[in-house]
C-alpha positions in Angstrom: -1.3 122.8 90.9 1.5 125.5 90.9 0.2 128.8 88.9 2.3 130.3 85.8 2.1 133.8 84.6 2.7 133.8 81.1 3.7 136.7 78.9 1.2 136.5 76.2 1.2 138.4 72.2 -1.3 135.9 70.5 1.6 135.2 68.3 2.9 131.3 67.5 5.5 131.3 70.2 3.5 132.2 73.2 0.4 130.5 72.0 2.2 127.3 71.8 3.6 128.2 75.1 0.1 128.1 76.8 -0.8 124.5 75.4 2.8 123.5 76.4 3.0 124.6 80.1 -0.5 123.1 80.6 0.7 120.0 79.4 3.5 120.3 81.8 1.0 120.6 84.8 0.8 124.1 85.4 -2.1 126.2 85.4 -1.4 128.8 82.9 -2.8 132.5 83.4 -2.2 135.1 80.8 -0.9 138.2 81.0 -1.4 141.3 77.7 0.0 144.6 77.9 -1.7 147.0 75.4 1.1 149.0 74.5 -0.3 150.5 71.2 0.4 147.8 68.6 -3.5 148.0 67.6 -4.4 144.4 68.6 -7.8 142.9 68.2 -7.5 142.2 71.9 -10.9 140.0 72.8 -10.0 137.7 69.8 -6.8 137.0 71.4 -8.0 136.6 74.9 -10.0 134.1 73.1 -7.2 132.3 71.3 -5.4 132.3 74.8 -8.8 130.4 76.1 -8.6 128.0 73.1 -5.5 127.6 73.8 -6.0 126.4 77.1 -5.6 129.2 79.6 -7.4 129.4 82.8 -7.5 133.3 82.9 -6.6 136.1 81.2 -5.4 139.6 82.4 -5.2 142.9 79.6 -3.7 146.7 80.8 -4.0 149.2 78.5 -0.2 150.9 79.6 0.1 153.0 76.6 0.1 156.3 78.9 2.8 154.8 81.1 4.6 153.4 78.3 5.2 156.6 76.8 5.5 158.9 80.0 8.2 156.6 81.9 10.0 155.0 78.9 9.2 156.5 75.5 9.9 160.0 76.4 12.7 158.9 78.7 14.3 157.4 75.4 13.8 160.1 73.1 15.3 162.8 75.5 18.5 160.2 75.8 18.8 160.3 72.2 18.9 156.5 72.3 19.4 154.6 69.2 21.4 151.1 69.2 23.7 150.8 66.7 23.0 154.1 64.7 19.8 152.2 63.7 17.2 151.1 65.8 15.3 153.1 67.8 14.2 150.1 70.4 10.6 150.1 70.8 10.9 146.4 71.5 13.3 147.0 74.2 11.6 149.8 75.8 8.3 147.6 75.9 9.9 144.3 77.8 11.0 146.2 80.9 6.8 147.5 81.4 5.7 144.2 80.6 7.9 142.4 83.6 6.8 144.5 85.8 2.8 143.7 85.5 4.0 140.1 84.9 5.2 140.7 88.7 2.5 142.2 89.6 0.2 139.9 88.5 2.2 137.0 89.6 1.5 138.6 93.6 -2.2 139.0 93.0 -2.9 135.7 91.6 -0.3 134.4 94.3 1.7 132.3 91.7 4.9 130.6 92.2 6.1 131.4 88.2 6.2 133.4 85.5 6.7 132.7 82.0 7.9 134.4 78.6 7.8 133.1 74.9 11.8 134.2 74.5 13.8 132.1 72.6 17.2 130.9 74.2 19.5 133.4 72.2 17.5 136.5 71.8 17.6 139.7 73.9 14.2 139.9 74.8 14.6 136.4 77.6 17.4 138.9 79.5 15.1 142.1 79.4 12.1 140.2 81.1 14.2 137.7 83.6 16.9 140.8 84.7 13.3 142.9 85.6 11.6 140.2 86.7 14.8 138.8 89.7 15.1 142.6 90.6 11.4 143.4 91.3 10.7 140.0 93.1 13.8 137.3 93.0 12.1 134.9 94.4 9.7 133.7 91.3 10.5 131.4 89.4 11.2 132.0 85.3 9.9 129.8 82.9 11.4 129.5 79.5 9.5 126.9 77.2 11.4 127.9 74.1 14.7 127.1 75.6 14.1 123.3 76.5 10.9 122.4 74.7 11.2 120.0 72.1 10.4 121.7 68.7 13.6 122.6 66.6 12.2 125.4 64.4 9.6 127.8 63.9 7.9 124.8 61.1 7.6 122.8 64.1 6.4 124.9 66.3 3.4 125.3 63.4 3.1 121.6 63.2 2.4 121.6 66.8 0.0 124.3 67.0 -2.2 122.6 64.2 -2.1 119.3 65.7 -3.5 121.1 69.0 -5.7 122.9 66.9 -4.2 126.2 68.3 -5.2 129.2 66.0 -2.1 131.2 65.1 -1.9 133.1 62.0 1.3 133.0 60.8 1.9 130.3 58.2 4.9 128.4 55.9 5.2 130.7 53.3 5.1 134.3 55.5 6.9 133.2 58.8 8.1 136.4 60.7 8.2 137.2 63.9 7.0 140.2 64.6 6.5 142.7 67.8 4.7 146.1 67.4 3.8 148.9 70.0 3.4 152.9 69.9 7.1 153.0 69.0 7.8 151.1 66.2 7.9 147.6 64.7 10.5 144.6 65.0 10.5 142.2 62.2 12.7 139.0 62.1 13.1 135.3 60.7 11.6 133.8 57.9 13.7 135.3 54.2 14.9 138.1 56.8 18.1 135.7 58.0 19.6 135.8 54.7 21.6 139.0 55.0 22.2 139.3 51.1 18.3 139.1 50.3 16.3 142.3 50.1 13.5 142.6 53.0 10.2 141.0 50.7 7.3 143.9 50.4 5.1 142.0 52.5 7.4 141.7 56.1 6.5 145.6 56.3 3.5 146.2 58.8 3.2 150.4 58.6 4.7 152.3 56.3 5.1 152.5 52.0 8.0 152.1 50.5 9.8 155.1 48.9 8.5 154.2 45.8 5.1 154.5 46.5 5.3 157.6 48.7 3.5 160.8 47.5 4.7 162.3 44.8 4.8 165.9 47.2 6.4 166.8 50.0 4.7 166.7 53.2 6.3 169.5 55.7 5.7 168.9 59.5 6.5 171.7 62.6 7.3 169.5 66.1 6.9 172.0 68.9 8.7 170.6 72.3 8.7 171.8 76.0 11.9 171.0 77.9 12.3 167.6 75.3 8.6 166.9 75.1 6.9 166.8 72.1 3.8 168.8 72.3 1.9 169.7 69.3 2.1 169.1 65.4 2.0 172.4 63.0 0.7 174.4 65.9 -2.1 171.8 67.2 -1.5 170.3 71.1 -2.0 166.5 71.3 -1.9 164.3 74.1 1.3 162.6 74.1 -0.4 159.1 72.2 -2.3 160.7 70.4 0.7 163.0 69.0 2.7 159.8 68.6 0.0 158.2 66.7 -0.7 161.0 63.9 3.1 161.3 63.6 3.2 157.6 62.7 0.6 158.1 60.0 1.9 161.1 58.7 5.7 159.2 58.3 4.3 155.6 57.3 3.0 157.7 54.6 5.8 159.1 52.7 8.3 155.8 54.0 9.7 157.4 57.0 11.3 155.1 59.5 12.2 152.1 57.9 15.8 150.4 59.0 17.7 147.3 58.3 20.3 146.3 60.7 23.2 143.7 61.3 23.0 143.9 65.1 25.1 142.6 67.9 22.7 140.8 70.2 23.7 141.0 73.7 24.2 136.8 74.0 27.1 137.5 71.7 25.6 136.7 67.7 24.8 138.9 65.3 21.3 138.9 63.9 19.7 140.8 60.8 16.6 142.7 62.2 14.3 145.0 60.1 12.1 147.6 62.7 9.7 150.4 61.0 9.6 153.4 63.1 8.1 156.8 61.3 7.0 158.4 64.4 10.4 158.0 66.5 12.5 159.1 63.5 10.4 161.9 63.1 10.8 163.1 66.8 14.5 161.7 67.6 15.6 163.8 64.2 13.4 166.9 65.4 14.6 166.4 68.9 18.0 166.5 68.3 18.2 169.1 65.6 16.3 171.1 68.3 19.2 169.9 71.3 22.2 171.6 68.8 20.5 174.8 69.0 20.3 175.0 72.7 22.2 173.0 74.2 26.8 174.0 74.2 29.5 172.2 72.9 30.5 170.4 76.1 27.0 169.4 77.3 26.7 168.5 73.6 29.4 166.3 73.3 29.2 164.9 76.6 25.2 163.8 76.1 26.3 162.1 73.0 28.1 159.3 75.1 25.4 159.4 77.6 23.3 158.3 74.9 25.4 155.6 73.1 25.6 153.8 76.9 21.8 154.6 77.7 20.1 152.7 74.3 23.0 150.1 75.5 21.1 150.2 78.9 17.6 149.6 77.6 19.3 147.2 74.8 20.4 144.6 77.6 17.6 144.9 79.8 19.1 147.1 82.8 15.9 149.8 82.9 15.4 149.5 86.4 19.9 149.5 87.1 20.7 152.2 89.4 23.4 153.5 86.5 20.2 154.3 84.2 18.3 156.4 87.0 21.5 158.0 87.7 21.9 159.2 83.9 18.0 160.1 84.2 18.8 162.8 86.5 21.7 164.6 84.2 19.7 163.9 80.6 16.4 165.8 82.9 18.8 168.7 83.3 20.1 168.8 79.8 16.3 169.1 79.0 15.6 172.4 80.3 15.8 174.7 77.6 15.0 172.3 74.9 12.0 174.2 74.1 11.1 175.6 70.7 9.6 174.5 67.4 11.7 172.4 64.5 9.8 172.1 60.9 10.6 168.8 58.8 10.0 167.8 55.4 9.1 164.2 54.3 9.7 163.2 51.3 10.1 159.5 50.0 11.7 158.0 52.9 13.9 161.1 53.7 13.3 163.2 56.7 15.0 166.3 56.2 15.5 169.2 58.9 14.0 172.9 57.0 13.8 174.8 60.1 14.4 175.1 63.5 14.2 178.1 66.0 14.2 178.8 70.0 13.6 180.9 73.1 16.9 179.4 74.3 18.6 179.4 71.2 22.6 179.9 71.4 23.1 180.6 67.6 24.0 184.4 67.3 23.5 185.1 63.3 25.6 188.5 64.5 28.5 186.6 64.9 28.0 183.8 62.3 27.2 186.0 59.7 29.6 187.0 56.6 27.9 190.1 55.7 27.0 193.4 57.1 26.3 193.4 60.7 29.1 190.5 61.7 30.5 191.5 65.3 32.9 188.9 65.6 36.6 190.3 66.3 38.3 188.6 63.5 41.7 190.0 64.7 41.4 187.9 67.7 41.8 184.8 66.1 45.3 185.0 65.5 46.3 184.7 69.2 43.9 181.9 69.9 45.0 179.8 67.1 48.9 180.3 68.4 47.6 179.4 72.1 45.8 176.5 70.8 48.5 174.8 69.2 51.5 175.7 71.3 51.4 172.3 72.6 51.4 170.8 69.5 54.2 172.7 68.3 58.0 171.3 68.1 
């Protein structure tokens, strides 16, 4: 009997998946990566069993997770499509690669994913997966099996007395780790309707935010967060109590029209307090120390790097290779930046550095201003001579 490693959430898709693959023949092994999204994880090892898996495997990577992709990403700047700050993205890359190695130790001929046939998620897992071992073969259950529709798919899973928990009337899709939410189908797919109350996991709504203002100082070390008004964390543990303190007041929540990488667009809602927090902080803290051209240059670094992780291409030789300049740019982005939250705004109050490159002796207009005025004139002449007929 040839072995299967599935990727396995506890969610409808991949539960369904188990039952399905067994059907199939295939002895079906499981495979959980703990990546922070606060799973009861020995009830879903036992769904998995119900379900009809020979064996489940759970890794807590939450330290790798943030150490070799988080921070990686928040150093890049990377946000896709001005919006989302891909916490889903960032997680499929870690997940293939324990699918691989998994797939070695239990010697199996296959691994598996619950990615439907025209999402991103199948190209993240399968482009990881061919580069760290080509020879496996990928299973994709949702792109041939039989069932139409997420309804059927339920239909199934109660016929095969399956427990799921996602029903009828509340039928999202939904992915969660340390860096944010992803939230999808169900009322979501109709672009014109407001995202219901109940598809949000983390955070309050602006509405029902506190009243005051909550004001929060991000210290960073070379583009590493570090501590939180003053207090070192560990780097989960600081990502955590920032996603409490912005779930609070509404920080973090986007809405997004997105261009898939298969070529549709799809409406996508993602909750993300902690990573707005620090991508606002970080690079608030970036225009103080870093200059103009390094500046402006890092900003297209950063649009193509959240396009990397976007389409799968972590482990592509043009991502390590923009690694090595982003590291450099991160030198001297040390110092402290202070934030105040207040009813799903996150608003910059402060910011100040060791390194910093603003000069208030030459940006003031009062007393003490040392910038030669009188110069001016000739640069402006020498800067527009070629522009002049």
């Amino acid at each position: 009997m040839k072995k299967v490693i599935l990727a396995y959430s506890g969610g409808l898709d991949t539960s369904c998946c188990v039952q399905w693959l067994k059907d199939k023949g295939y002895e079906v092994i499981c495979f959980m990566a703990d990546l922070g999204q606060g799973e009861d994880f020995t009830r879903i090892k036992k769904r998995a069993l119900l379900a009809g898996a020979s064996k489940v495997y759970i890794k807590d990577l939450k330290e790798e997770f943030v150490k070799d992709f988080i921070l990686p990403s928040l150093k890049a700047n990377a946000v896709y499509e001005g919006k989302y700050l891909l916490a889903t993205a960032l997680g499929r890359p870690l997940i293939a690669k324990y699918l691989v190695e998994v797939a070695h130790k239990e010697k199996a001929q296959a691994v598996a994913h619950g990615c439907t046939g025209k999402g991103n998620d199948q190209v993240r897992i399968e482009v990881t997966t061919h580069i760290l071992d080509p020879k496996l073969e990928i299973i994709a259950p949702l792109r041939v099996w039989e069932f139409k529709s997420r309804e059927e798919e339920i239909e199934y899973a109660l016929t095969k007395k399956i427990p799921i928990d996602v029903t009828k009337k509340k039928p999202y899709s939904i992915d969660k780790n340390l860096w944010g939410v992803s939230i999808e189908s169900g009322v979501l797919e109709d672009p014109w309707k407001e995202p219901p109350s109940d598809c949000y996991q983390w955070t309050n709504s602006p509405e029902k935010a506190p009243q005051k203002a909550a004001y929060v100082e991000i210290a960073f070390v070379q583009g590493e967060p570090k501590k939180i008004n003053g207090r070192t964390y560990g780097s989960i543990e600081l990502l955590e109590k920032l996603n409490k303190i912005g779930a609070a007041n509404g920080i973090g929540r986007s809405d997004l029209i997105e261009n898939r990488l298969v070529g549709i667009k799809s409406r996508e809602v993602y909750e993300a307090p902690g990573a707005a927090i620090l991508h606002l902080a970080h690079k608030e803290l970036e225009s103080l120390v870093l200059d103009r051209e390094v500046s402006r240059y890092k900003e297209s670094v950063a649009l193509k790097y959240s396009e990397l992780i976007y389409y799968g291409l972590w482990y592509s030789k043009l991502k390590t290779s923009l690694d090595k300049f982003i590291g450099e740019t991160q030198k001297n982005v040390t110092g402290v930046v202070r934030l105040k939250l207040y009813k799903g705004n996150c608003i910059v109050s402060g910011r100040k550095s060791p390194h910093s490159l603003y000069k208030q002796s030459l940006a003031t207009y009062s007393r003490g201003d040392k910038f030669n005025q009188k110069l001016s004139e000739g640069f402006i002449r020498i800067f527009g001579m070629p522009f002049e007929k």
